[in-house]
C-alpha positions, 0 to 999 in steps of 0.5 A, spaced: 333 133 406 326 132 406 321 136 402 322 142 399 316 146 399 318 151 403 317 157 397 310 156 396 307 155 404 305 160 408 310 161 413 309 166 419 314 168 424 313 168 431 317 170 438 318 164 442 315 167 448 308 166 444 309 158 444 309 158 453 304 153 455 304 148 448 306 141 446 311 140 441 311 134 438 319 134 435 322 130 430 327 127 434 332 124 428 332 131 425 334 135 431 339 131 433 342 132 425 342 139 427 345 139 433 351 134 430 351 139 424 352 146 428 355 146 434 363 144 432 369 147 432 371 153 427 374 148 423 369 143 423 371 138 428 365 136 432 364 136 441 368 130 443 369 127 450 376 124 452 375 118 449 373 121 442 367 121 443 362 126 440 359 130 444 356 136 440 348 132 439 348 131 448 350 138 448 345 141 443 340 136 446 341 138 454 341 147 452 336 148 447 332 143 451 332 146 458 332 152 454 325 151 451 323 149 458 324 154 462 320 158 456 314 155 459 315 151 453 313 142 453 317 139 449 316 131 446 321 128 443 320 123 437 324 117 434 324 114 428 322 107 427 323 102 421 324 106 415 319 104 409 323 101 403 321 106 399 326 110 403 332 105 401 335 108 397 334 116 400 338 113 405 344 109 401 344 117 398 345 120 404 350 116 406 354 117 399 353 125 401 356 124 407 362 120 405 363 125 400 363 131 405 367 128 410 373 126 405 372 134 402 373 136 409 379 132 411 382 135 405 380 142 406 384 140 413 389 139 409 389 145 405 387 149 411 382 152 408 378 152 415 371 155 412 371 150 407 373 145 412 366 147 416 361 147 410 364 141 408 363 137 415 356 141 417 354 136 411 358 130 414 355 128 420 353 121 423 347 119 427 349 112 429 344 108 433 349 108 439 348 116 439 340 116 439 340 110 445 344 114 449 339 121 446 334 118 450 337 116 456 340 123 457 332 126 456 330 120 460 334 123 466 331 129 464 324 128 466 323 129 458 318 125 455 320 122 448 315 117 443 317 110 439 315 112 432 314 104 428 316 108 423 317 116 420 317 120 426 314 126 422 308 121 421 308 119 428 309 127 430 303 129 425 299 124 427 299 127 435 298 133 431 292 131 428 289 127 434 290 134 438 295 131 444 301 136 442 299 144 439 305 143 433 309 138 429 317 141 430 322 139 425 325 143 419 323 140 413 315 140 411 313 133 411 309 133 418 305 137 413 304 132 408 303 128 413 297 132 415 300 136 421 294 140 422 300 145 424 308 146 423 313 148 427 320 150 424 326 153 428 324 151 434 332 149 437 335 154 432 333 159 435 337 166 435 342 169 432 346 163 426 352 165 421 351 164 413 356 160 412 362 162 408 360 169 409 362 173 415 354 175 416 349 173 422 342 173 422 336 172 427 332 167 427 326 166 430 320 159 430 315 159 424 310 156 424 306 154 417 298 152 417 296 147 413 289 149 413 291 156 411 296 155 406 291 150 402 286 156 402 291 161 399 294 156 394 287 154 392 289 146 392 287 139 396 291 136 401 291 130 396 294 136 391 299 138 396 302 131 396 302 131 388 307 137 388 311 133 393 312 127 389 313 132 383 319 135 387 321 130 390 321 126 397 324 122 402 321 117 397 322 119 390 328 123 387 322 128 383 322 131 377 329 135 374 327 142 373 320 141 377 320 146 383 314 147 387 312 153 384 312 150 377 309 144 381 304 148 384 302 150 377 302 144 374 297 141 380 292 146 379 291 144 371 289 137 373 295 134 372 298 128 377 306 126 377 305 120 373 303 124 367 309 129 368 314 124 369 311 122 362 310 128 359 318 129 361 319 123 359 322 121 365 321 114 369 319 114 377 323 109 380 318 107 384 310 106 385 307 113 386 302 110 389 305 107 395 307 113 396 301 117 396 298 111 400 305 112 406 303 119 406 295 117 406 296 112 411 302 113 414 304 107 419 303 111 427 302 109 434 297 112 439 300 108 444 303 112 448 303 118 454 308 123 457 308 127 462 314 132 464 318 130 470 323 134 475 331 132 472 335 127 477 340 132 478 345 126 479 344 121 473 345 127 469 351 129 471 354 122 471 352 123 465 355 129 462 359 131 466 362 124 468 361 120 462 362 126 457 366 132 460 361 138 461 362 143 464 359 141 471 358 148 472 355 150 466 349 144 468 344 148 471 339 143 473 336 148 479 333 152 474 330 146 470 327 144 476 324 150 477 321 150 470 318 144 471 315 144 478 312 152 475 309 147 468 305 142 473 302 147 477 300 151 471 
């Protein structure tokens, strides 16, 4: 979910053969959702193996990855630590949301509504922890780093944006800019031709990349303001003001008013301390103790893996063509 800024920043869209070289910083837990989400069947099952386990966030992760890769591309995955307790209740929210889903799927089965079966299972999915352990041993046998979050990978992601050890933020929710990611990179494991849902029609898809510099400048307003329209939209920390959407926000900020006034003025009580949401944002709970470097895949363990473990193809893991890409990467 996230926070929904997105009419009012500056987006501009790229090719992704412009990003060669760079570091990305991906929000980890975000992109897995994703893959869980889009890669299913037509009627919304997801990827499984021979015990029914699902599949669909290894296969995501393994193509687009090696994908990137070999687009000269240097991918570093972020996981979430420890939320912070004012996220509790987004999360009890999204599991409501998720439940409900799954029960509208399974009956839109039942009535062989197969488009509405899709829709309603895109919204069902699951990450359980077992699913992000095993995400980073496959990137482990990948040769592809990853960082341990204390908390909010988007915060953890912005802050090696903000120190300069990766170009970019990656994730397709506008936090890391809230966070102060100098830089945001959105559709970066999308990329290509998707379907809208419930209407027979494809559209391209390509990475945007959003400034927070340059879409200051053209709003006229502070970062601090920026967090400002957050809060009066809505967070992963606060369910923002009904009938308040960025762009009424944004006007709002720009005659001085903060969110407690406008919850007020609304007659609205927050259901949480603004302040410590501002300060998470602020000062986000980060760690600049890591490194990564990208290494060649152990062609082995990553077809045990997916291909002995999960069921994959064993023709369809092309570990040459990775390793090509990688030993091209260190030599550049």
């Amino acid at each position: 979910m996230g926070v929904q800024i997105g009419d009012i920043v500056e987006k501009e869209s790229i090719l992704i053969e412009s990003l060669e070289g760079r570091k990305f910083a991906i929000d980890a837990y975000n992109t897995l959702y994703q893959f869980l989400s889009i890669i299913r069947q037509p009627d919304g099952t997801p990827l499984m193996n021979h015990e029914g386990k699902i599949t669909s966030h290894f296969s995501g992760l393994f193509y687009r990855t090696v994908k990137l890769i070999t687009k000269g591309i240097k991918p570093i995955y972020v996981f979430d630590g420890v939320p912070p307790v004012l996220k509790k209740e987004t999360i009890k929210e999204r599991q409501e949301i998720r439940e409900k889903a799954r029960k509208e799927w399974k009956d839109a089965l039942k009535e062989e509504d197969i488009e509405r079966a899709y829709t309603k299972a895109t919204q069902s999915s699951k990450l359980t922890k077992e699913m992000v352990e095993e995400s980073k041993i496959l990137l482990e046998r990948m040769g592809v780093p990853y960082v341990q979050a204390p908390s909010e990978g988007e915060a953890q992601a912005a802050h090696m944006c903000s120190k300069g050890d990766v170009w970019a933020a990656c994730s397709q929710d506008f936090d890391s800019i809230l966070f102060g990611s100098p830089i945001l990179v959105r559709n970066i494991t999308i990329t290509g031709k998707r379907k809208i849902p419930r209407r027979n029609i494809y559209v391209d898809v390509s990475p945007e990349v959003i400034k927070l510099k340059e879409t200051l400048g053209a709003l006229e307003i502070s970062k601090d303001q920026l967090i400002e329209i957050g809060l009066m939209v809505g967070t992963d920390f606060n369910s923002g003001i009904k009938g308040i959407g960025p762009k009424k926000a944004l006007l709002l900020v720009k005659k001085g008013k903060t969110a407690e006034q406008v919850y007020r003025e609304q007659g609205i009580d927050c259901e949480i301390d603004l302040d410590k949401a501002r300060d998470l944002f602020k000062n986000p709970d980060v760690t600049g103790d890591y490194s990564f470097s990208w290494k060649p895949p152990k062609r082995e363990e990553v077809i045990s893996f997916l291909c002995d473990k999960y069921d994959f193809s064993l023709e369809r893991i092309n570990i040459a063509k990775m390793t090509s890409a990688v030993l091209k990467m260190k030599r550049g």
